[in-house]
N, C-alpha and C positions, 0 to 999 in steps of 0.2 A: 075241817078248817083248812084253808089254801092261803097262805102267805106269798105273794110275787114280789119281790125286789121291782122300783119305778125308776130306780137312779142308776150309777154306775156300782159297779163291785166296791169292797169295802176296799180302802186303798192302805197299806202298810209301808210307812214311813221308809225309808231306805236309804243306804250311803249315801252321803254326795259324793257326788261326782269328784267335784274338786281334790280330790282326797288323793287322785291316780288313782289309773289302774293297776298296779302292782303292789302299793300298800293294801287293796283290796283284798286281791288273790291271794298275798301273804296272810292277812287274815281270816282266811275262808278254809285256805291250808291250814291254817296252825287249830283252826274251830274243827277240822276234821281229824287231827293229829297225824297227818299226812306228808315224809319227807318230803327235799327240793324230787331225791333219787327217786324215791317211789311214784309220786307225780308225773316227773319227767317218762318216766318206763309205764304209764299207765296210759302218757297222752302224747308217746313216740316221740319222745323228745330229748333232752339233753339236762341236767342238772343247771349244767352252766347254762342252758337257755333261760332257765325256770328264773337263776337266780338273776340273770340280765334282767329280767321282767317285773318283778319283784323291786330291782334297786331302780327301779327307771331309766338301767341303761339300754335297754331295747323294748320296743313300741309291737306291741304280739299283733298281728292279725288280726281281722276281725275273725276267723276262724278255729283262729286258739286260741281268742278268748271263751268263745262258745265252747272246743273243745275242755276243754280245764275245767271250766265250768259245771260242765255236764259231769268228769269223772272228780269232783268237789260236792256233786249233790249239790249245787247251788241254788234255791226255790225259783222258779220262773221269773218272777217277779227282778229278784237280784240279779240275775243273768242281765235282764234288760241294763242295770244302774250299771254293772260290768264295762257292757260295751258306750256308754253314755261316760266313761269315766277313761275311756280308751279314745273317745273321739268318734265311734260310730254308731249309726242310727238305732233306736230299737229292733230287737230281733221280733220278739211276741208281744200282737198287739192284746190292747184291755177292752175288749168289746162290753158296753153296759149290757147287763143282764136283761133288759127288757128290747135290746136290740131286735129288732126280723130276725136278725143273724143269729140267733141262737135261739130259734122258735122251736125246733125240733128238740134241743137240750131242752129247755122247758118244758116241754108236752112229755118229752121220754119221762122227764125226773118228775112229774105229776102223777104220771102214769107208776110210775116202781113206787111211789110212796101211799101212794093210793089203792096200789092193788096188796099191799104191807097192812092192810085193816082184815080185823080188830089192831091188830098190835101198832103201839105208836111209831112213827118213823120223822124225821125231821131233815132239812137241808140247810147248813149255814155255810157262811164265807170264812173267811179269813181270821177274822174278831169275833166270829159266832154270833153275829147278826143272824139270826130266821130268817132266810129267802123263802122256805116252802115248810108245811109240815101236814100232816095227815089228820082224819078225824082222833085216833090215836091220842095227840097228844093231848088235844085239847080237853079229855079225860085225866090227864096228870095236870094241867095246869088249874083243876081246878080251886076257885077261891084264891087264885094270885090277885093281887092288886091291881089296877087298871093301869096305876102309871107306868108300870114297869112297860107296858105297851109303846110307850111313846119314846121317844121319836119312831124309835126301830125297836123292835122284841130282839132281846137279846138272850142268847139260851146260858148264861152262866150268872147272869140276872137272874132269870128266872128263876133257876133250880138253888143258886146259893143265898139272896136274899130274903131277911127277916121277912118281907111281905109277902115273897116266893114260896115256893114249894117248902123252901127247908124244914119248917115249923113241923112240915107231914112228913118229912122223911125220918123214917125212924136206925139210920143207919149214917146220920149224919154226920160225924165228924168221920169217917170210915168214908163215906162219899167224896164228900170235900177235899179231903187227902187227894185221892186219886183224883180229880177234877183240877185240882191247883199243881201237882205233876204231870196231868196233862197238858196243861196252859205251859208250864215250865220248859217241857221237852217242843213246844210249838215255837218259844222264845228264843230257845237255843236252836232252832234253824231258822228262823226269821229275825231280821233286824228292825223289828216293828217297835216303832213306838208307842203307838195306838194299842199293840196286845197288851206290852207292860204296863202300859197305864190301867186298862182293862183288868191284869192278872192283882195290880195293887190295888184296886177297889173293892174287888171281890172278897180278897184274901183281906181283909180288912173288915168284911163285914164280923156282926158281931155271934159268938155262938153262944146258946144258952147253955150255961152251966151243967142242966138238967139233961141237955144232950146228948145221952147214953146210947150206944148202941144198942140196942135189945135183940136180943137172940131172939130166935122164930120160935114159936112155943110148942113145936115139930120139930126135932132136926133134922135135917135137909142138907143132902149133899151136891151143894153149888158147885157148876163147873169153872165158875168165873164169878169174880166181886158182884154183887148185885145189889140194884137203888132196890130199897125196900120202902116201900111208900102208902101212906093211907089215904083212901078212900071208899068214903060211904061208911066208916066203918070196919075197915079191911083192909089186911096189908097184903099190896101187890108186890111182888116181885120181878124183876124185869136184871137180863145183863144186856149191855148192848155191843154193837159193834161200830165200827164208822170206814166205809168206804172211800177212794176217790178216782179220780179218772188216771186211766194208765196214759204217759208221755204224752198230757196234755200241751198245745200248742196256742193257748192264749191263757192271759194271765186271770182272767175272773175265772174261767173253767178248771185251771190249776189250783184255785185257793178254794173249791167248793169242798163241801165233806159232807156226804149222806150217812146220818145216825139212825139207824134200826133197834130200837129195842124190842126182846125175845122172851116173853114169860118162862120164869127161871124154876118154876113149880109146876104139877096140873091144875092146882086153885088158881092157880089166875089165868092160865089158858084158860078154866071154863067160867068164870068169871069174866073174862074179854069176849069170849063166844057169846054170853048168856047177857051181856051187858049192850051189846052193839044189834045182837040180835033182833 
């Protein structure tokens, strides 16, 4: 199964502008717990510059905004609101995913997730909207509900809703957990409104009571937490990872994340062998 994005990247919500640029960077500072001094010495600069910029007494460059920026960790996306809130242009344009211009990013990212079979592999945005996923997953999503499909597959839909996966997961509230501090640590470097609304949904759904982790009926030393999940009759095992591009220089390509999940057992390696085979 191939999923392609038809519109633009998932777009996350971001400062205004209005706000200046220095009550910005004040905030991006203090989110990164970052002196004026250490700032200044990390982006050749002066305290007193940092703190003129900050109070609105001096108007940065468009080149130290980017600079600060960069040594702030500021997501690509926010870099752009930065200099939009300083007075100048975008830095990193938003190319839609289905662009020409990124024909070669889609064939490469079809190609790594596809040559990732058996084992499932998946590609979201920003808000974990499904842009691509492999034959792989479409073995874990089985017996999800249709509508979750609609408008857009959404992978934390998927996996945490009553109609979703969860019902199979047998390691569910131990998943969930780590799903919902994922979302968490994505919220605290994004000023997205669209995640949090996202993270409140989810985290809202409802869990059954009866929700019990169950131990493997094997013990099994996991290198890393693992979705343990049924199907056909049989719990898989699976830990994953998630990739993303190094010093991406547009914002849909900055906000992708390729998810690899790795059979955490030999039964389900040869269960995914024996199953695709």
């Amino acid at each position: 199964m191939t999923i392609v994005a038809t519109g633009p990247s998932a777009s996350a919500t971001t400062p205004a502008a209005d706000k200046g640029v220095g009550p910005l960077l004040r905030a991006w500072r203090e989110r990164r717990r970052v002196s004026q001094l250490e700032l200044a010495l990390r982006a050749d600069s002066s305290a007193r510059h940092i703190s003129f910029i900050e109070t609105g007494r001096s108007r940065p460059s468009e080149e130290m905004v980017l600079r600060l920026a960069e040594h702030l960790e500021v997501p690509v996306r926010e870099r752009n609101s930065l200099l939009l809130a300083a007075g100048y242009a975008p830095h990193y344009p938003e190319t839609p995913l289905d662009d020409p211009a990124l024909d070669a990013l889609r064939g490469g990212l079809e190609r790594l997730i596809q040559g990732y079979e058996p084992y499932p592999a998946l590609v979201v945005d920003a808000t974990y909207t499904v842009v691509a996923a492999n034959r792989g997953i479409a073995m874990l999503l089985d017996g999800v509900a249709d509508k979750l499909y609609s408008p857009a597959p959404n992978a934390m839909r998927l996996t945490l809703h009553p109609e979703g996966m969860a019902p199979r997961i047998r390691n569910l509230r131990e998943w969930r957990g780590h799903l919902l501090e994922q979302m968490e640590r994505q919220i605290a470097l994004q000023r997205s409104e669209q995640l949090r609304a996202l993270y409140e949904e989810v985290k809202a759904y409802p869990v059954p009571e009866d929700a019990a982790d169950d131990e493997p009926t094997e013990p099994v030393a996991y290198f890393a937490l693992p979705l343990r999940i049924e199907h056909d009759g049989r719990i898989l095992s699976f830990v994953s990872s998630i990739s993303t591009f190094n010093t991406p220089m547009d914002v849909t390509v900055a906000e992708l994340a390729i998810e690899t999940f790795l059979p955490a057992d030999p039964a389900t390696a040869k269960y995914l062998n024996t199953f695709t085979g």
